[in-house]
Structure formats: structure tokens, C-alpha cells
Short mmCIF file of the C-alpha atoms (twelve columns), coordinates in Angstrom:
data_MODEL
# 
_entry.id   MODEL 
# 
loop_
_atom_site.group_PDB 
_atom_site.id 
_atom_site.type_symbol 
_atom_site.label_atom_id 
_atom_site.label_alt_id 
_atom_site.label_comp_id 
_atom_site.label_asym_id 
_atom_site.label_seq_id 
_atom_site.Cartn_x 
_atom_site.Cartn_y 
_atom_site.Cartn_z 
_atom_site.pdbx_PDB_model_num 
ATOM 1   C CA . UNK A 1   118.496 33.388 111.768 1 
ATOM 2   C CA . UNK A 2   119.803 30.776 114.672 1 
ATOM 3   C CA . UNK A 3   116.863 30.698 117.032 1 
ATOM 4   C CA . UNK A 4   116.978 29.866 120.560 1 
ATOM 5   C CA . UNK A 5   115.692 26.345 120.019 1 
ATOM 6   C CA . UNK A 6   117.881 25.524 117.352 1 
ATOM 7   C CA . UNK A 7   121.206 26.648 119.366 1 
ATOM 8   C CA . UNK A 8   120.083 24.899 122.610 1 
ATOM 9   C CA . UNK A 9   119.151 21.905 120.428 1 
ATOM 10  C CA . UNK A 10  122.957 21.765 118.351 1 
ATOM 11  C CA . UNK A 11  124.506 22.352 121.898 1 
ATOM 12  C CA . UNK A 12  123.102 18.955 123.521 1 
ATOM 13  C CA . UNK A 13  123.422 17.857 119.806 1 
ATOM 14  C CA . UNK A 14  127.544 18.556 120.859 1 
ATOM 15  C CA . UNK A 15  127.389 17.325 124.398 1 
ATOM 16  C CA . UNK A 16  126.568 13.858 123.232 1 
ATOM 17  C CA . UNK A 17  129.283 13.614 121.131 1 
ATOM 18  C CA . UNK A 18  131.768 14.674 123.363 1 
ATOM 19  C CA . UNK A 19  130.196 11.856 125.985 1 
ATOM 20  C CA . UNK A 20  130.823 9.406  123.624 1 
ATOM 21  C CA . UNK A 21  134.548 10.869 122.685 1 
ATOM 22  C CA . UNK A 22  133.964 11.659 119.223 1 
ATOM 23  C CA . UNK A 23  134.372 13.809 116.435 1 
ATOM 24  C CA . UNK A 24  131.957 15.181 113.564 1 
ATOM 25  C CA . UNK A 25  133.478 13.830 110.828 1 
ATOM 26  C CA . UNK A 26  130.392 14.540 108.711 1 
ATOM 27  C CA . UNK A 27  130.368 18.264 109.230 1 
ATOM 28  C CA . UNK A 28  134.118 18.466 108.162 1 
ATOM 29  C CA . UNK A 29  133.429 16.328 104.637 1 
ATOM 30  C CA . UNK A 30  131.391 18.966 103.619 1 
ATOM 31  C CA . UNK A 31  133.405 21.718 101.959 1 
ATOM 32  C CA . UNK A 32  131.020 24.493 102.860 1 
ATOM 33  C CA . UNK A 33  132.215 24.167 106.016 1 
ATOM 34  C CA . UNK A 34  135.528 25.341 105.286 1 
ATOM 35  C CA . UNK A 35  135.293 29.031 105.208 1 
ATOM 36  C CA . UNK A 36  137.247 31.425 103.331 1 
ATOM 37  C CA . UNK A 37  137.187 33.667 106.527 1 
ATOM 38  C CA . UNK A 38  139.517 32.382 108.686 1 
ATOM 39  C CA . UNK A 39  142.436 32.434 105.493 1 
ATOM 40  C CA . UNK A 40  143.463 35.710 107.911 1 
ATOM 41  C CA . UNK A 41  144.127 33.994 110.672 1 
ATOM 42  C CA . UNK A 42  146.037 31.410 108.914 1 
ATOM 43  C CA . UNK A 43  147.969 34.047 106.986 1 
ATOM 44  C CA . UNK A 44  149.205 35.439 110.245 1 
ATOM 45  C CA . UNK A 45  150.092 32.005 112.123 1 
ATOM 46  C CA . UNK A 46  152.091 30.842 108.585 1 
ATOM 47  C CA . UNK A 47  154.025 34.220 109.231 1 
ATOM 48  C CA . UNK A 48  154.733 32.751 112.568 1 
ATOM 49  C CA . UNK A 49  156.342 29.392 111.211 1 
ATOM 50  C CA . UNK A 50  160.575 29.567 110.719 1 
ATOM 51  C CA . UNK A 51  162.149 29.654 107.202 1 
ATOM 52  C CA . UNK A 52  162.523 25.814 106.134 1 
ATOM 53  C CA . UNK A 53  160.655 24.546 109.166 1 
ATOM 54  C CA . UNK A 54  158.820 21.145 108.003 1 
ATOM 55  C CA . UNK A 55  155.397 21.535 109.117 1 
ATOM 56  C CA . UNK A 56  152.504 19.601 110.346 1 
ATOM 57  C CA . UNK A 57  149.187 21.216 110.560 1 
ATOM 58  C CA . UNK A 58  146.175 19.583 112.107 1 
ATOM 59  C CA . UNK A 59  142.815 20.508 110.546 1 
ATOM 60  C CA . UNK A 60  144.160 21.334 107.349 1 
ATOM 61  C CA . UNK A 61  140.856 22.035 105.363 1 
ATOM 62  C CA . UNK A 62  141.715 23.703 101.972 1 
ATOM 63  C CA . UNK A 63  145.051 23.552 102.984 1 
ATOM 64  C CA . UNK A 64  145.419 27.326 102.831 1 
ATOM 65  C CA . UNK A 65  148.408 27.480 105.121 1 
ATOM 66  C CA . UNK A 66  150.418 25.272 102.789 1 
ATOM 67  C CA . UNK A 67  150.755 28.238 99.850  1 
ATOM 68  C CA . UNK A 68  151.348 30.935 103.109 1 
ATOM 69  C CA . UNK A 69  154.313 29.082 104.549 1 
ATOM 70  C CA . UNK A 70  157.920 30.239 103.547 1 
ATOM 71  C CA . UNK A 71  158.682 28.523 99.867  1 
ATOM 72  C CA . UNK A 72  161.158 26.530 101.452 1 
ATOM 73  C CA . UNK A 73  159.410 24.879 104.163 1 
ATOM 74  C CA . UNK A 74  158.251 21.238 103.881 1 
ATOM 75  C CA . UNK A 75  154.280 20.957 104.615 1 
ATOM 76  C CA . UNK A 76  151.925 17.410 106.136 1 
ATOM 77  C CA . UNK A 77  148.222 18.073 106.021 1 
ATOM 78  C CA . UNK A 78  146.384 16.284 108.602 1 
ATOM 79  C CA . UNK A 79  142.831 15.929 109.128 1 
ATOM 80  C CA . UNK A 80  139.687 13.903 110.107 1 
ATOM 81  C CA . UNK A 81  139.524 13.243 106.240 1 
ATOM 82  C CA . UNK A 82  141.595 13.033 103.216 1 
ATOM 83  C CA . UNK A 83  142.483 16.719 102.063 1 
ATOM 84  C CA . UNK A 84  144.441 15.561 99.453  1 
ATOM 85  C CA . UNK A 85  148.166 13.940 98.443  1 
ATOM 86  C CA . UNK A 86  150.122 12.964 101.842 1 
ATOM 87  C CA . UNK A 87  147.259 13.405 104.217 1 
ATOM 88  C CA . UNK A 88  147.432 11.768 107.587 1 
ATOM 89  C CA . UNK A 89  143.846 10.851 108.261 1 
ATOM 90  C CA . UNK A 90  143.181 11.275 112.396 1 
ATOM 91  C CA . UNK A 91  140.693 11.722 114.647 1 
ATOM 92  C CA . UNK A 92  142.316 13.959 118.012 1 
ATOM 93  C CA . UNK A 93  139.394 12.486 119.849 1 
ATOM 94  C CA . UNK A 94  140.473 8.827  118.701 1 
ATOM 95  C CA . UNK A 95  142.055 6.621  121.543 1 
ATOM 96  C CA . UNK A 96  144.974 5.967  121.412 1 
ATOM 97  C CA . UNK A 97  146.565 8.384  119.477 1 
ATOM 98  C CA . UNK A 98  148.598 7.357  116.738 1 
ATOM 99  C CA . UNK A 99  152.335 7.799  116.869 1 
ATOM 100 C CA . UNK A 100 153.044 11.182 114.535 1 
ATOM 101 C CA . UNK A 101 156.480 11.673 112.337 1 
ATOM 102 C CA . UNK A 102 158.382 14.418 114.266 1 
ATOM 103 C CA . UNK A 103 158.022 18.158 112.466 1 
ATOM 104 C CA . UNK A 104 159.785 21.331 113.582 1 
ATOM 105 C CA . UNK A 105 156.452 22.805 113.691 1 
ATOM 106 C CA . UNK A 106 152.818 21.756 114.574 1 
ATOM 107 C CA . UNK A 107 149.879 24.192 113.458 1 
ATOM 108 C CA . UNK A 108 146.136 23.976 114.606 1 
ATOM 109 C CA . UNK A 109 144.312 26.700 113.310 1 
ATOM 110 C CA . UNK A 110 140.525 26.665 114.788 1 
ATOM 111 C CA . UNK A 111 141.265 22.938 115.603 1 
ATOM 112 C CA . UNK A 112 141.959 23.119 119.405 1 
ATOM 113 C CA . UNK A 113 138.184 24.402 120.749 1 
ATOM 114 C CA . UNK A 114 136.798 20.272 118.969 1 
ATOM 115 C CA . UNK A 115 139.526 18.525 121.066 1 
ATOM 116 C CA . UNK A 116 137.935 16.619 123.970 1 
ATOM 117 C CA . UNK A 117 141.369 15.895 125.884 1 
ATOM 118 C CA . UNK A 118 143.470 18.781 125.329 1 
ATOM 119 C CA . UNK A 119 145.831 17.177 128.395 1 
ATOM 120 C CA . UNK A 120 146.122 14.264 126.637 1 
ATOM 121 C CA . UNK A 121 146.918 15.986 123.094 1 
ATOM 122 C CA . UNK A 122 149.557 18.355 124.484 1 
ATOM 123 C CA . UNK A 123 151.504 15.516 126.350 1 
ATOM 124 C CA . UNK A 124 152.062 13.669 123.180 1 
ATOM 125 C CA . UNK A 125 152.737 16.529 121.310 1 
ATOM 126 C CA . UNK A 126 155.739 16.290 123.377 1 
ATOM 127 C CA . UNK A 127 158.079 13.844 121.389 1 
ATOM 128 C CA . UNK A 128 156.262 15.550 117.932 1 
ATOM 129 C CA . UNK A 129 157.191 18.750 117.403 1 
ATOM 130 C CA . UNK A 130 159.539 22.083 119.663 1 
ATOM 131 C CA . UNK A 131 156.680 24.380 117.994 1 
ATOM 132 C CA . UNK A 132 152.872 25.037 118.041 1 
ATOM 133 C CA . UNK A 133 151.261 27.542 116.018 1 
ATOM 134 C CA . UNK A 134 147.694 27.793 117.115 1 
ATOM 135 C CA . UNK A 135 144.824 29.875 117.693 1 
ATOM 136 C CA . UNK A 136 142.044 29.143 120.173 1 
ATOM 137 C CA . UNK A 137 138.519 31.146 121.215 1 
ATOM 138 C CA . UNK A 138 138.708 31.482 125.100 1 
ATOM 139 C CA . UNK A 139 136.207 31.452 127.469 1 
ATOM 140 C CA . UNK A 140 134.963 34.863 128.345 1 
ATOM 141 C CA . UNK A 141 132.837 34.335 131.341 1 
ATOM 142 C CA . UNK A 142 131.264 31.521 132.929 1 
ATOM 143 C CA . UNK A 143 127.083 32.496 131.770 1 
ATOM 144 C CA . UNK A 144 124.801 29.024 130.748 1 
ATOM 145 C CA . UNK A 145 124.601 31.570 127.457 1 
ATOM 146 C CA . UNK A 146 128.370 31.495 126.599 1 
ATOM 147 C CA . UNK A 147 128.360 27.471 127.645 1 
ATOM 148 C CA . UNK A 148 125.222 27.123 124.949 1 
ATOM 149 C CA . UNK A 149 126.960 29.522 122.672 1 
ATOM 150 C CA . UNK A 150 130.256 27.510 122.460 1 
ATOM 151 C CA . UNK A 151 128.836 24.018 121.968 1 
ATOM 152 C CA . UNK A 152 126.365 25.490 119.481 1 
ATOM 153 C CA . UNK A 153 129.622 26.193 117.568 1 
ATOM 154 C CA . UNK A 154 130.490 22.564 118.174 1 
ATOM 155 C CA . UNK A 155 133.538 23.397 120.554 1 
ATOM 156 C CA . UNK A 156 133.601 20.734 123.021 1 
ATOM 157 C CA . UNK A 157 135.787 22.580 125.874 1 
ATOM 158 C CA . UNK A 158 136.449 26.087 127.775 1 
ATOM 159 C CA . UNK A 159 139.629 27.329 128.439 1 
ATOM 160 C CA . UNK A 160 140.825 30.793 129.533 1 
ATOM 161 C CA . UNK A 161 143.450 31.622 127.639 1 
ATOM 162 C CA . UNK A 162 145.656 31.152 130.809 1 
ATOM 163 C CA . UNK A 163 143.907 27.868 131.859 1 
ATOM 164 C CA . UNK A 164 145.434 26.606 127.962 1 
ATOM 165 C CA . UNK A 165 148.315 28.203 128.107 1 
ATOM 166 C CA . UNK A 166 148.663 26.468 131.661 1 
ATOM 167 C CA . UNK A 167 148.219 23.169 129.794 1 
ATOM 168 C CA . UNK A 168 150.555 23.253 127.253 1 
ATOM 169 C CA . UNK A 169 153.078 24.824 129.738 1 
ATOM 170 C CA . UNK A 170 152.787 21.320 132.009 1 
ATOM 171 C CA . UNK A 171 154.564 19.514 128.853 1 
ATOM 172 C CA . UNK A 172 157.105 22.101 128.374 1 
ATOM 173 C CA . UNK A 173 155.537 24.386 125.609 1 
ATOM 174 C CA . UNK A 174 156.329 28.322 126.547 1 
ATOM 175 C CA . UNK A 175 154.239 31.105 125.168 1 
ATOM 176 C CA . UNK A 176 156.592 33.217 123.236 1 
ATOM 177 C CA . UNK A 177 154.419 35.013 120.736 1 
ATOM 178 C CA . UNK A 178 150.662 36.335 121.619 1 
ATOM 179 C CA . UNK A 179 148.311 38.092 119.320 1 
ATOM 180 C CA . UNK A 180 144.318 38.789 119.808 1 
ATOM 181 C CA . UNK A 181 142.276 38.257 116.708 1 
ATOM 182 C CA . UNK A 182 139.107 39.323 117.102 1 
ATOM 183 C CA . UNK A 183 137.286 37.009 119.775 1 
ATOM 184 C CA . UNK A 184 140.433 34.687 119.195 1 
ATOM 185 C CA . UNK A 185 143.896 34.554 120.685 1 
ATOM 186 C CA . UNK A 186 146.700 33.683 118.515 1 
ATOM 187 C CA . UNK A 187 150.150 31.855 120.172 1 
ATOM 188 C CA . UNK A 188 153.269 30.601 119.603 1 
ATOM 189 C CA . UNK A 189 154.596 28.194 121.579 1 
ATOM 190 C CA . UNK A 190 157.809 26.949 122.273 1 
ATOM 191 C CA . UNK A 191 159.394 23.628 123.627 1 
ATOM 192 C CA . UNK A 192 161.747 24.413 126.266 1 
ATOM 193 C CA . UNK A 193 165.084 22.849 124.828 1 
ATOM 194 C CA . UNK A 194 166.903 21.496 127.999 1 
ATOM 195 C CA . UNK A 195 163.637 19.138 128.610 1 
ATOM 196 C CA . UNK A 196 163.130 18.504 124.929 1 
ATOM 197 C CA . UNK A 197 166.483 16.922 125.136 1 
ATOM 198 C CA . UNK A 198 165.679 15.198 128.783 1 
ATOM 199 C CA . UNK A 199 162.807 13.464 127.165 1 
ATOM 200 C CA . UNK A 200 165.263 12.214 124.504 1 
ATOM 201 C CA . UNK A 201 167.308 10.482 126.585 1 
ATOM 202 C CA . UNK A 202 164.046 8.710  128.570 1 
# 
């Protein structure tokens, strides 16, 4: 059991780090941490990704969502470490960010809650990708106890789910698909095509 210390201590523990803009890398070397439990989510966003799409997913762990995806769709792990052949190693908290080969599709599944600049991430998602496949845990209320609770899990910001669907929506990305699972929300988003093509010609 988590006592009250402990979680109070891991939530400063996660402050810090997002002070200093960065990411725990050493929490996602371990392989313990990647948990068999969220395969359901990931089955459900894969279900969400086109027929032949190529596909770029950030956090890609055990790379679950690359045997779920449609046989014929083309699959880039990315992740703060090497999972593997063809991994682009990042860090979403890194400054600058580092220039991305376009996909159809980009997927973060349980990635977006350790993003310090979500702003920042969405805006150059722009030029990336026309989809995102995500899921995100929103902020239920505004209690010190839901604060501690969320940085305890090592989430380093608190969206509503309208406050990130806001975000996304100020670069161009429309909500087309929306599905709660459990305390998560699961959502597709779209680039709107007459701006995609707009930015093109900037």
C-alpha cells in the first residue's frame, strides 16, 4: 500500500522534474513499467487507425499497437528509449523538437498526461501527421488530492477533456471520434484539410 507520505513525496518528486523540463527516462527503461493492462486501450485506438495508414506512435513500449494495426499499415515506434528495429529515440519534453517524417497517423496512448508543453507538441504536430489517435486521463475536479494524485502518477499537467480538446483544436485537429474508458477518454482527431493544405503552401 501507497501511503500518504510516499504519494506526497513522488508528487514533489514529479514537480521537480517538470521545473527542470524533463522526462523520466529511467522509469520507462524498466520493462515492469510497461503494463499488460492498458493492451485494451490500445486495441481500441489501433481499431481507430485507417486501412494502410503509415503510423507513428509515440510511447511505443512493447509495441503492442504494432500487431493491432490493420496488416497493411506501415508502423514507426517512437520513444524515450530504443524499443527495438526503426525506433526514433525522443524526449517530448526535449527543446527543440526534432523535425518528425510525416505519417498519416500519430498515436499516443497514455503518453499525453508526461508532456510538459502540450501547446508546443500539438503545433508541430501540425506539418506531421492529418490524424491523432490518443487517449488522455482528464482532470476531474480541482481538490490539492486529485493535484497530488496525478503527479504521484507522474503526469505533469491537467486538462479537462475540453481544455485538450481546445488545444489541439487551435492547430486545426477536430474531434471526430470520442470514447470513455474507464477514468480515460479516448479521441480521434482530425486535421481540418483546407488548412492542412494552407500550411503547405506557407
Amino acid at each position: 500500500m501507497v501511503t500518504r507520505a510516499r504519494r506526497v513525496v513522488v508528487a514533489l518528486w514529479t514537480m521537480l522534474r517538470r521545473a527542470r523540463g524533463g522526462s523520466d527516462v529511467d522509469r520507462w527503461r524498466r520493462v515492469e513499467n510497461l503494463h499488460t493492462s492498458w493492451d485494451a486501450r490500445t486495441k481500441v485506438l489501433a481499431s481507430w487507425v485507417a486501412p494502410g495508414a503509415s503510423v507513428l506512435e509515440f510511447g511505443a513500449g512493447r509495441r503492442t499497437l504494432e500487431t493491432l494495426l490493420p496488416a497493411d499499415c506501415r508502423y514507426t515506434p517512437s520513444d524515450l528509449v530504443d524499443r527495438g528495429p526503426g525506433t526514433i529515440v525522443v524526449d517530448l519534453n526535449a527543446t527543440p523538437l526534432p523535425e518528425f517524417p510525416p505519417h498519416d497517423v500519430c498515436v499516443f496512448s497514455g503518453v499525453l498526461e508526461y508532456v510538459n508543453d502540450v501547446p508546443r507538441l500539438a503545433h508541430h504536430l501540425r506539418q506531421v501527421c492529418g490524424v491523432i489517435v490518443a487517449s488522455y486521463a482528464p482532470r476531474r475536479d480541482r481538490s490539492v488530492a486529485e493535484l497530488i494524485e496525478r503527479r504521484r502518477q507522474g503526469w505533469v499537467n491537467d486538462y479537462t477533456i475540453e481544455e485538450l480538446l481546445a488545444v489541439f483544436e487551435q492547430e486545426g485537429f477536430r474531434c471526430v471520434l470520442s470514447q470513455d474508458h474507464g477514468a480515460q477518454r479516448l479521441v480521434q482527431l482530425q486535421r481540418d484539410a483546407a488548412q492542412a493544405r494552407s500550411d503547405a503552401r506557407s
